[in-house]
N, C-alpha and C positions, 0 to 999 in steps of 0.2 A: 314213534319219534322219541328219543334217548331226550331226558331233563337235563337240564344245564347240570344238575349235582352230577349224574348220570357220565357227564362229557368230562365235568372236572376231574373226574377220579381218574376214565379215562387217559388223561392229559397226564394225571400226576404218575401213574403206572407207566406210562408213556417215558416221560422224563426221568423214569427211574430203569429203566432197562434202557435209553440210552444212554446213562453213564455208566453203568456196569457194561456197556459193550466197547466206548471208551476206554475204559481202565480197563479192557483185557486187549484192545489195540493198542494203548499205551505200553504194556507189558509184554505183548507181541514184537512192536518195536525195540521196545531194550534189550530185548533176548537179539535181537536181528541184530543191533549194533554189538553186543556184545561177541555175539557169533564172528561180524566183520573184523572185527578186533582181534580174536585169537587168530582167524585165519592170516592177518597184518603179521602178526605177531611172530607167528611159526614160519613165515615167509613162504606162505600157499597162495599167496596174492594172485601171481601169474599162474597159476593151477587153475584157478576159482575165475579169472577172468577167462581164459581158453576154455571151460568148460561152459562158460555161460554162452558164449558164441559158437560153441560147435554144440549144446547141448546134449554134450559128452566127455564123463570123469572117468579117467583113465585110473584105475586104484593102485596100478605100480607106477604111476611119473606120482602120487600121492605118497606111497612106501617108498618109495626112493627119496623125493623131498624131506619126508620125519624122518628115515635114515642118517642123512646129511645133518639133522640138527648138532647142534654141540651138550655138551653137559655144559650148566653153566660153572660146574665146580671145577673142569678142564680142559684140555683140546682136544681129546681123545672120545670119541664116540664109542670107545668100548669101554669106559674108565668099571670099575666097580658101581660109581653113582648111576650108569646110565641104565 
């Protein structure tokens, strides 16, 4: 039978792997929303939803959507900047 000191340490080792698994689900999180954001962003939204219900990304409606992006320096997708 483990001594109360025995169980506290336990406890304390306990409570400390689960906040380092917190703060790597935390951080898991922010990469996921930051992830949601670029895809917002580049306008793959309707790529990333069609793929989630057919659980299947097609990598040319992908290369054709970044295709289509703009520079943002002018309206020409072939400018020198792009």
């Amino acid at each position: 039978m483990p001594t109360k000191k025995e169980l506290q340490e336990k406890i304390k080792e306990l409570e400390e792997e689960n906040k380092k698994l917190n703060i790597a689900l935390n951080q898991g999180a922010d990469m996921a929303n930051d992830l949601m954001g670029f895809i917002k962003l580049v306008k793959l939204w309707d790529i990333f939803v069609k793929a989630m219900d057919t659980e299947t990304l097609l990598i040319d409606e992908v290369k054709e959507a970044v295709n289509q992006l703009k520079c943002p320096k002018c309206s020409d997708c072939n400018c020198k900047h792009c």
